[in-house]
Backbone and ligand atoms as CSV (ligand in chain L), in Angstrom:
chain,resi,resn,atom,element,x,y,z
A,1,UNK,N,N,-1.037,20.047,-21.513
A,1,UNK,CA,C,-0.472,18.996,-20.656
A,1,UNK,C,C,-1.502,17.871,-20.478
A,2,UNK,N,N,-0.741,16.766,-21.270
A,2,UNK,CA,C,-1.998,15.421,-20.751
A,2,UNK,C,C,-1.683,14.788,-19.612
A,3,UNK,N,N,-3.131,14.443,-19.156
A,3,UNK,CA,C,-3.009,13.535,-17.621
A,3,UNK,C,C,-2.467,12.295,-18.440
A,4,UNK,N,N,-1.855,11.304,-17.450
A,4,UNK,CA,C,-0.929,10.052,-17.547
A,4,UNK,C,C,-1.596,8.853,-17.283
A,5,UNK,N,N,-1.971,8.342,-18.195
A,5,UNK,CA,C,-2.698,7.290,-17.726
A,5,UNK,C,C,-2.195,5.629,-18.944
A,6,UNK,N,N,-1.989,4.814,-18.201
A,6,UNK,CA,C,-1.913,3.251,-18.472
A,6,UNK,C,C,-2.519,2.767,-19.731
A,7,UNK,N,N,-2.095,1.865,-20.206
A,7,UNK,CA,C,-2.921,1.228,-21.314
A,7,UNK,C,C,-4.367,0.517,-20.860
A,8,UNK,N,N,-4.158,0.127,-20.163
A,8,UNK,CA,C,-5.246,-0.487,-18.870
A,8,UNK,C,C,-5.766,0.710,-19.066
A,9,UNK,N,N,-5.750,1.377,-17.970
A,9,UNK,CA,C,-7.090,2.561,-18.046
A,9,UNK,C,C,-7.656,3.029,-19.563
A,10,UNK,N,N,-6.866,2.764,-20.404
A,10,UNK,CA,C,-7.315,3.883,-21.257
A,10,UNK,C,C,-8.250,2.638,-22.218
A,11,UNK,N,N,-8.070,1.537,-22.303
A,11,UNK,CA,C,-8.834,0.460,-22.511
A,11,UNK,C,C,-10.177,0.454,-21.627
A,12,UNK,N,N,-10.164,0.098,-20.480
A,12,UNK,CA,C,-11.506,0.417,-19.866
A,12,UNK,C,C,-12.086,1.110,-19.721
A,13,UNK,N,N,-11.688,2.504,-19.971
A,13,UNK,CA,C,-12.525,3.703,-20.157
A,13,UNK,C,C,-12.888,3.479,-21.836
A,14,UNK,N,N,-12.643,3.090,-22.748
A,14,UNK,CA,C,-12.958,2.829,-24.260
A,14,UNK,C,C,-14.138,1.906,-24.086
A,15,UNK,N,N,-13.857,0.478,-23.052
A,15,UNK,CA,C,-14.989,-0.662,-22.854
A,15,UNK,C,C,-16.070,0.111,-22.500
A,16,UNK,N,N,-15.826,1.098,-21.574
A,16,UNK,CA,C,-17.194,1.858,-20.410
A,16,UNK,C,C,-17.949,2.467,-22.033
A,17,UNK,N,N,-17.044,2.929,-22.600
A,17,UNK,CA,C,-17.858,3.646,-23.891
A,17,UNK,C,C,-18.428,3.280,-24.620
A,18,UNK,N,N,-17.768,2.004,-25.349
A,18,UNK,CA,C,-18.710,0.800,-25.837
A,18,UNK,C,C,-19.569,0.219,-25.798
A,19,UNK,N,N,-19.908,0.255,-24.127
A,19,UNK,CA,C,-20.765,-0.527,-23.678
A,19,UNK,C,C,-22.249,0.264,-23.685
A,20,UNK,N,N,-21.943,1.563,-23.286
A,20,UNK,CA,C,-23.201,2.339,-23.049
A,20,UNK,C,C,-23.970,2.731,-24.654
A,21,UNK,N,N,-22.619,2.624,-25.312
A,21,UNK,CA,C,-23.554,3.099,-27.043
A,21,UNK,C,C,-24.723,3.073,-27.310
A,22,UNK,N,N,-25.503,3.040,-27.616
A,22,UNK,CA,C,-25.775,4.512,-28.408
A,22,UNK,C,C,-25.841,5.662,-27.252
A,23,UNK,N,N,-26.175,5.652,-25.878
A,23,UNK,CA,C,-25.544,6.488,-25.034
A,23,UNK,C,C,-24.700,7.119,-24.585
A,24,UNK,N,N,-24.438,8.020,-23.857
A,24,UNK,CA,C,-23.357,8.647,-23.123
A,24,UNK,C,C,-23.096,7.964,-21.904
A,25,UNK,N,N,-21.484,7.439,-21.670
A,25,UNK,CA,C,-20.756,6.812,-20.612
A,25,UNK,C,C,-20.578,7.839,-19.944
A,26,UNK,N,N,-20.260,7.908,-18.883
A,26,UNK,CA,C,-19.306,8.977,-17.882
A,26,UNK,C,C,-18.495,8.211,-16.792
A,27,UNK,N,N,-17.786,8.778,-16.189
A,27,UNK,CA,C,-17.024,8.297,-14.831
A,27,UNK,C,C,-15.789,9.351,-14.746
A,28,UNK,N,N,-15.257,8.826,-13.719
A,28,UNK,CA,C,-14.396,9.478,-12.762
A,28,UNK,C,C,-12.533,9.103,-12.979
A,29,UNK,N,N,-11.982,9.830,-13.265
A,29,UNK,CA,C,-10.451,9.616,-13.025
A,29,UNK,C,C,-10.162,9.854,-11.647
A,30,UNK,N,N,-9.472,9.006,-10.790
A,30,UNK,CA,C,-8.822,8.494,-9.802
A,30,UNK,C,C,-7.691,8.727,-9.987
A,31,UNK,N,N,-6.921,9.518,-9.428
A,31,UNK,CA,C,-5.442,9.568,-9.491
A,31,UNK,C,C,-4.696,10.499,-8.216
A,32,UNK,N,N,-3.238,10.821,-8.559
A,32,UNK,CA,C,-2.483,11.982,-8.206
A,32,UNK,C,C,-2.469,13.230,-8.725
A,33,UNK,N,N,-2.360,14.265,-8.226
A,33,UNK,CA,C,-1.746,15.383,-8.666
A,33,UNK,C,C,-0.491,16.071,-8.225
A,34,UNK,N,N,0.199,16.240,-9.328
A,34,UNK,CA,C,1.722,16.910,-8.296
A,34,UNK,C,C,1.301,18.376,-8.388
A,35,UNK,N,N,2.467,18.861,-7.373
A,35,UNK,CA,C,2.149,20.388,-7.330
A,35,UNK,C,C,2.986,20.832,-8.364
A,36,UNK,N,N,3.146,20.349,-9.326
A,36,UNK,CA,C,3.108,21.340,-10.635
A,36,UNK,C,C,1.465,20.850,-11.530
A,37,UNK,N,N,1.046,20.296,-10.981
A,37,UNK,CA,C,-0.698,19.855,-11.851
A,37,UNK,C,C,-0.282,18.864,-12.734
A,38,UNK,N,N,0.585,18.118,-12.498
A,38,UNK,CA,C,1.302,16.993,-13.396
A,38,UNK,C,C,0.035,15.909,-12.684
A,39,UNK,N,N,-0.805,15.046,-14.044
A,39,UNK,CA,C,-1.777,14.446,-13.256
A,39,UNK,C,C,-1.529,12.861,-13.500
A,40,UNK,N,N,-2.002,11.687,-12.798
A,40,UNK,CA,C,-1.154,10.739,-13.183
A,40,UNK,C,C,-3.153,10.032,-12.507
A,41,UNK,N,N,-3.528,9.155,-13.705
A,41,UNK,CA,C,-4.663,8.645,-13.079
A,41,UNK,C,C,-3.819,7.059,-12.625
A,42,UNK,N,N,-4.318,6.911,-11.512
A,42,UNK,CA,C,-4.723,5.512,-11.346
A,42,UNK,C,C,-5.554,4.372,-11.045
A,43,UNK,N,N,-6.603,4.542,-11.493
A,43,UNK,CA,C,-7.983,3.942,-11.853
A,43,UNK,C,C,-8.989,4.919,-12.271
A,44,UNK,N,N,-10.038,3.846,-12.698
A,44,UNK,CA,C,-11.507,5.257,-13.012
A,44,UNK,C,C,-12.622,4.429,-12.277
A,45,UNK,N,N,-13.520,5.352,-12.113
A,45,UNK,CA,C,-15.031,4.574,-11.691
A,45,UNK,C,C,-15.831,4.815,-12.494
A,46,UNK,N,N,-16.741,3.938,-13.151
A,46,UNK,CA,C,-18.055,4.231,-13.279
A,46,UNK,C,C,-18.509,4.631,-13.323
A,47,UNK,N,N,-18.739,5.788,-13.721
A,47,UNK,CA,C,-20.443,6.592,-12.804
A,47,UNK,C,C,-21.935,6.388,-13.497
A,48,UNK,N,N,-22.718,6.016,-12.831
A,48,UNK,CA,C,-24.414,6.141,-13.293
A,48,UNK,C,C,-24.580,7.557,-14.522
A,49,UNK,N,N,-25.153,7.520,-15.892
A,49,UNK,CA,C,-25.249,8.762,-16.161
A,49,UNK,C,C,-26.541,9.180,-15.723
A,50,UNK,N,N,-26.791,9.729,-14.821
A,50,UNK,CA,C,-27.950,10.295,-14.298
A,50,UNK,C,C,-29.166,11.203,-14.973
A,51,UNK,N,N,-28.742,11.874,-15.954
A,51,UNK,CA,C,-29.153,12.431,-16.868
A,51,UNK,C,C,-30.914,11.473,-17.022
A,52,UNK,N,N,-31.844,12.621,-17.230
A,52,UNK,CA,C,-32.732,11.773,-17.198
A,52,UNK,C,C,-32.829,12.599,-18.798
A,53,UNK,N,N,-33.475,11.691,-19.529
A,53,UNK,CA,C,-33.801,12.113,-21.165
A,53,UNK,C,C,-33.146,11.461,-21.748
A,54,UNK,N,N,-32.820,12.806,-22.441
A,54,UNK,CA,C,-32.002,11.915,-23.504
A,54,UNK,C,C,-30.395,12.248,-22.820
A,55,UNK,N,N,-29.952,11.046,-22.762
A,55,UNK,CA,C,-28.726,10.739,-22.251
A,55,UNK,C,C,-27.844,10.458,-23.776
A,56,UNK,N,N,-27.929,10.497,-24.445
A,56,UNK,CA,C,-27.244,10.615,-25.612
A,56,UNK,C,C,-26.389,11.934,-26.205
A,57,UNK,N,N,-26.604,12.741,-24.796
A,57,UNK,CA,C,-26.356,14.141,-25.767
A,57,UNK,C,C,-25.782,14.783,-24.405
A,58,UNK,N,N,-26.164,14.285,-23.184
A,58,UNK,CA,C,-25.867,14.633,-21.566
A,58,UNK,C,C,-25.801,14.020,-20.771
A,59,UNK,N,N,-24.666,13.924,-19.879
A,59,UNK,CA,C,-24.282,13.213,-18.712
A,59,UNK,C,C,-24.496,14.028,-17.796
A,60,UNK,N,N,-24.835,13.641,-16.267
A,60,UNK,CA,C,-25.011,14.291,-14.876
A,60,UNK,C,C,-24.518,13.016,-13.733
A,61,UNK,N,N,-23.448,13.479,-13.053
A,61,UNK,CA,C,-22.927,12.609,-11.746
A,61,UNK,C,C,-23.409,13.057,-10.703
A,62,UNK,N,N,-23.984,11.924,-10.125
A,62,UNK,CA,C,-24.628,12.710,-8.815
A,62,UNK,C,C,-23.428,13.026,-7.704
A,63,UNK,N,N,-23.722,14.178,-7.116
A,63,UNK,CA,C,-22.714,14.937,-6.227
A,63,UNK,C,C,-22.661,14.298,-5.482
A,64,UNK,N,N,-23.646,13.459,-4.909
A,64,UNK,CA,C,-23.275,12.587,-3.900
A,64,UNK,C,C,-22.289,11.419,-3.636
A,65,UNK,N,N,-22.751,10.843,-4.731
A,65,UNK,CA,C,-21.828,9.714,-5.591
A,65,UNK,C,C,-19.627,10.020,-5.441
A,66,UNK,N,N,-19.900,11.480,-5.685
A,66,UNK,CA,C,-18.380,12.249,-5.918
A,66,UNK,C,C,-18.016,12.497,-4.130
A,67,UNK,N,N,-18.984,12.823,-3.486
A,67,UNK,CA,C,-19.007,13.018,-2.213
A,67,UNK,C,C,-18.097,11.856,-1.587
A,68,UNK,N,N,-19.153,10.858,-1.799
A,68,UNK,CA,C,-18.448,9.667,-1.128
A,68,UNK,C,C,-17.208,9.104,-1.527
A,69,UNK,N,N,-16.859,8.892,-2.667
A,69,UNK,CA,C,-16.054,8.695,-3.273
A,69,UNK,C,C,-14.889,9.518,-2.930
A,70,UNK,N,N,-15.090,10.747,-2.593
A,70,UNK,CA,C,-13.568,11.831,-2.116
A,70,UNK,C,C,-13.618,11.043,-0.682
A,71,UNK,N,N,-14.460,10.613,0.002
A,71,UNK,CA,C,-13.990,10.234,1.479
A,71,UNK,C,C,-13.123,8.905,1.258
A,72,UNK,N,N,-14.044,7.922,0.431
A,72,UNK,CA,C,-12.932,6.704,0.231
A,72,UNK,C,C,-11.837,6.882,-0.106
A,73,UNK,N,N,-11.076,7.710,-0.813
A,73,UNK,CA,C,-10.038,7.951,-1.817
A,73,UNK,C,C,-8.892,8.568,-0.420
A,74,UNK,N,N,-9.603,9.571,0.248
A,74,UNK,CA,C,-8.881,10.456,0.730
A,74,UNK,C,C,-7.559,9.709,1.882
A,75,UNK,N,N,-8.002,8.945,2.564
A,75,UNK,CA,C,-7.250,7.982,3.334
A,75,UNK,C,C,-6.079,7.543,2.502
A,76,UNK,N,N,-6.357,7.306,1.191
A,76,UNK,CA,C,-5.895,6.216,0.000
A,76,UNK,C,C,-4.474,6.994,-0.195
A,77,UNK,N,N,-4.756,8.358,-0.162
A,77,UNK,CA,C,-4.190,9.164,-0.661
A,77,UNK,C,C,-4.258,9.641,-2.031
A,78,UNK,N,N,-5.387,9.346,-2.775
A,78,UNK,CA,C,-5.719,10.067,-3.927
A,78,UNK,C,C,-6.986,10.725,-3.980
A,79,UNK,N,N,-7.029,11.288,-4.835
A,79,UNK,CA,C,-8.038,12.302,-5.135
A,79,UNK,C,C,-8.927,12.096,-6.600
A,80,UNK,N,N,-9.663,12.976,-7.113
A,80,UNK,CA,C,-10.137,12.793,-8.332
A,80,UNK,C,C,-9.793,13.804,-8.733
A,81,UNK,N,N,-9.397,12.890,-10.422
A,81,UNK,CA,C,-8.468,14.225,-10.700
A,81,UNK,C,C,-9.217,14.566,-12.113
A,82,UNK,N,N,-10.274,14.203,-12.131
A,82,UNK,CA,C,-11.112,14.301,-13.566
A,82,UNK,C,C,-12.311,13.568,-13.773
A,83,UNK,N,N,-12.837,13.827,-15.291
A,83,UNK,CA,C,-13.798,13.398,-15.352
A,83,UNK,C,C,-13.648,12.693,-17.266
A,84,UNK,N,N,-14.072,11.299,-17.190
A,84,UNK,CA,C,-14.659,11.030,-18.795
A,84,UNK,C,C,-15.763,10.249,-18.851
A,85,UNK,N,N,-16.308,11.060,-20.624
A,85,UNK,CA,C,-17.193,10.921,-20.908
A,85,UNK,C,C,-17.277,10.241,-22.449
A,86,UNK,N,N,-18.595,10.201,-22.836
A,86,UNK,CA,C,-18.543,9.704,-24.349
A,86,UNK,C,C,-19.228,10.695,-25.062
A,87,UNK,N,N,-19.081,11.114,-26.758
A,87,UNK,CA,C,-19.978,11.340,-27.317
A,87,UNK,C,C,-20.302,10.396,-28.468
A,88,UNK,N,N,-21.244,9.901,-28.508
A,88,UNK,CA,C,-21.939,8.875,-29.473
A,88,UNK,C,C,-22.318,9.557,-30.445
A,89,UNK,N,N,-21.576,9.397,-31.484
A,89,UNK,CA,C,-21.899,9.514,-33.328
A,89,UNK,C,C,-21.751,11.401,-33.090
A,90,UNK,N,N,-20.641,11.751,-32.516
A,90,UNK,CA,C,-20.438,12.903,-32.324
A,90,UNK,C,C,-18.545,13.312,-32.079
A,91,UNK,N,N,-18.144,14.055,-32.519
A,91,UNK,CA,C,-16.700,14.357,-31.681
A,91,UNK,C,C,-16.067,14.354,-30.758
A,92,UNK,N,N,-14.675,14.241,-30.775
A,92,UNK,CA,C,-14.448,14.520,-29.388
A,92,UNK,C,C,-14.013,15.650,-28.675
A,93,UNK,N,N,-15.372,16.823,-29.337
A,93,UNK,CA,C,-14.438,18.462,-28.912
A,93,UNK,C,C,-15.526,18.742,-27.369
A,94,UNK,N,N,-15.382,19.552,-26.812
A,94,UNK,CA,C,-15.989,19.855,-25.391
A,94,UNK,C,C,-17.504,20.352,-26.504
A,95,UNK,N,N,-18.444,20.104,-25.590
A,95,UNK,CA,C,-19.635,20.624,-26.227
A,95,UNK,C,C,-19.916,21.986,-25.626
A,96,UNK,N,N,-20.918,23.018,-25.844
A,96,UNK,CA,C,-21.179,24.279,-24.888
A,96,UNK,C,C,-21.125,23.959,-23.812
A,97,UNK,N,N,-22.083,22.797,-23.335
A,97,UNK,CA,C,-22.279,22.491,-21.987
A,97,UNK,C,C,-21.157,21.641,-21.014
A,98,UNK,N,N,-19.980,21.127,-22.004
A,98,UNK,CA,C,-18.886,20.323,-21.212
A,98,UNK,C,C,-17.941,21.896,-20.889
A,99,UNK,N,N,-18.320,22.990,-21.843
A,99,UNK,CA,C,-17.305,24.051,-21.452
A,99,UNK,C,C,-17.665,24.649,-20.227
A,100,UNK,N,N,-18.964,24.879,-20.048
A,100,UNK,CA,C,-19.711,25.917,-18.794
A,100,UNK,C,C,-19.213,25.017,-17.633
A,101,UNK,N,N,-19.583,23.842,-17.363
A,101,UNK,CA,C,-19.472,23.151,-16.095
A,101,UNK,C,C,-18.093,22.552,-16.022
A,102,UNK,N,N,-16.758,22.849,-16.808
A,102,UNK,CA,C,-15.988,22.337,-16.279
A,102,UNK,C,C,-14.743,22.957,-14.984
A,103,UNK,N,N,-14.369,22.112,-15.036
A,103,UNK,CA,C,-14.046,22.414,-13.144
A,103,UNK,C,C,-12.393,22.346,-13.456
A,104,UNK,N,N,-11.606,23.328,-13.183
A,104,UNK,CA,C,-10.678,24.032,-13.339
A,104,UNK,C,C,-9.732,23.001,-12.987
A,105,UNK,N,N,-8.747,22.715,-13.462
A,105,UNK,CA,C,-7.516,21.385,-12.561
A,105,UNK,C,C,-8.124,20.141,-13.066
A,106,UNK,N,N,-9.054,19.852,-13.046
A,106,UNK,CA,C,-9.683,18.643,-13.875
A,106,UNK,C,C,-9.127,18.366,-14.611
A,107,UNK,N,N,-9.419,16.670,-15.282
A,107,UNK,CA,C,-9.164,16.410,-16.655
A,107,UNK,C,C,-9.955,16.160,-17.338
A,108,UNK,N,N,-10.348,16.437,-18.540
A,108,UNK,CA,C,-11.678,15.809,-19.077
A,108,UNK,C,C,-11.382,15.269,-20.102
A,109,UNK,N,N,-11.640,13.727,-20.525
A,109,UNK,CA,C,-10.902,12.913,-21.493
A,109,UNK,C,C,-12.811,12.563,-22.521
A,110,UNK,N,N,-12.646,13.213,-23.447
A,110,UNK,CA,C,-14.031,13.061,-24.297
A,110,UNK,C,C,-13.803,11.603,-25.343
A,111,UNK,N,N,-14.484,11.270,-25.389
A,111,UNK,CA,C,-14.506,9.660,-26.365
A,111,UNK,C,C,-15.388,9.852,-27.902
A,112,UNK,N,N,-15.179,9.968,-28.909
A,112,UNK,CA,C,-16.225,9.982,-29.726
A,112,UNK,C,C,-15.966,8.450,-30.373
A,113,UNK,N,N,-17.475,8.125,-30.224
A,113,UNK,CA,C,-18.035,6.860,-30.388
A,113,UNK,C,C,-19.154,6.806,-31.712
A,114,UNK,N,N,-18.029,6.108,-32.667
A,114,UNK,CA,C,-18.723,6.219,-34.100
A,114,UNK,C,C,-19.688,4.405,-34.262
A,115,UNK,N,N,-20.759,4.455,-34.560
A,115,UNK,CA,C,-21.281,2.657,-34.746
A,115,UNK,C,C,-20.794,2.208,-33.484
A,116,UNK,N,N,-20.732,2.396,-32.618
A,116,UNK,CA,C,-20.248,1.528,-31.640
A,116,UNK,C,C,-18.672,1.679,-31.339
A,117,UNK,N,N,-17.825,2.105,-31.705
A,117,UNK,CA,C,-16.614,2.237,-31.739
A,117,UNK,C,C,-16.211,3.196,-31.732
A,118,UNK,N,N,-14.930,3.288,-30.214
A,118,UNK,CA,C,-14.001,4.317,-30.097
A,118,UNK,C,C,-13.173,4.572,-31.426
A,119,UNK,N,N,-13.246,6.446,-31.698
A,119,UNK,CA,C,-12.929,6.221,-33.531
A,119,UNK,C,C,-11.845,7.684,-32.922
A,120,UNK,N,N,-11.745,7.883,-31.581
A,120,UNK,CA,C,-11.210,9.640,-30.952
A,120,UNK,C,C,-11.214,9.957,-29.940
A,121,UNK,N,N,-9.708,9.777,-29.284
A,121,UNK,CA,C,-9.917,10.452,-27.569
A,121,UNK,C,C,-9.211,11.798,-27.135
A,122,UNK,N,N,-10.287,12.715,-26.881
A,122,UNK,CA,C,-8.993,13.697,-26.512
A,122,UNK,C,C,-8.939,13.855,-25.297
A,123,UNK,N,N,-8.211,15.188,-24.739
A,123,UNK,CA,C,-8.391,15.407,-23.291
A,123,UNK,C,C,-8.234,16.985,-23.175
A,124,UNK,N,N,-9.115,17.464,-22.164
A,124,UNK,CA,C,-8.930,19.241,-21.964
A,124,UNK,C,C,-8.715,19.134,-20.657
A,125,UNK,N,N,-8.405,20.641,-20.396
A,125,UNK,CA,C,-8.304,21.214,-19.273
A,125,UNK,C,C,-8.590,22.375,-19.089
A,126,UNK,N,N,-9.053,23.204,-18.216
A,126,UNK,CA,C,-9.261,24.620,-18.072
A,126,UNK,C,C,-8.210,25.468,-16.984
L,1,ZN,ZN,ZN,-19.686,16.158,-23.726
């Protein structure tokens, strides 16, 4: 089941990817969830990749960052309903480490970024 997302979003999450190349992008899906887990984003944020090193190979969001962000949202009436990322001159399959830390109900939309260019987007779930 894929989360639902706009041509708009799915464009600016491609720009966020572009932009960071030869790095790893990350950020946040913003959306709904119905109670069948039917997920519907409606916006993304940004996120800092925190990752100190090599960020080419690993992203880290600071919890805090997600913290605040659930308080703004929550009033809004949305939630976060996922997470995307990039892999630069790599696929777009979950890596070991996108499998261990992912967070159940999530969406995780992976980007593989060939020369600079979105060339593959998928999306998982656990
Ligand atoms: Zn990854």
């Amino acid at each position: 089941m894929m989360a639902k997302y706009s041509k708009n979003i799915y464009e600016q999450m491609v720009l966020a990817a572009k932009k960071a190349y030869p790095n790893e992008c990350c950020g946040i899906l913003v959306g709904k969830k119905s109670e069948q887990s039917e997920i519907e984003v409606t916006e993304i944020r940004e996120a800092e990749n925190q990752f100190q090193g090599q960020k080419a190979v690993h992203f880290k969001i600071d919890p805090l960052y997600l913290y605040h962000l659930e308080q703004e949202l929550d009033p809004r009436g949305l939630e976060i309903v996922g997470i995307y990322h990039s892999h630069p001159d790599c696929p777009a399959i979950l890596s070991k480490e996108d499998e261990k830390y992912m967070v159940p109900g999530l969406e995780y939309v992976i980007m593989s970024v060939q020369n600079g260019e979105v060339v593959d987007v998928k999306s998982y779930r656990k």
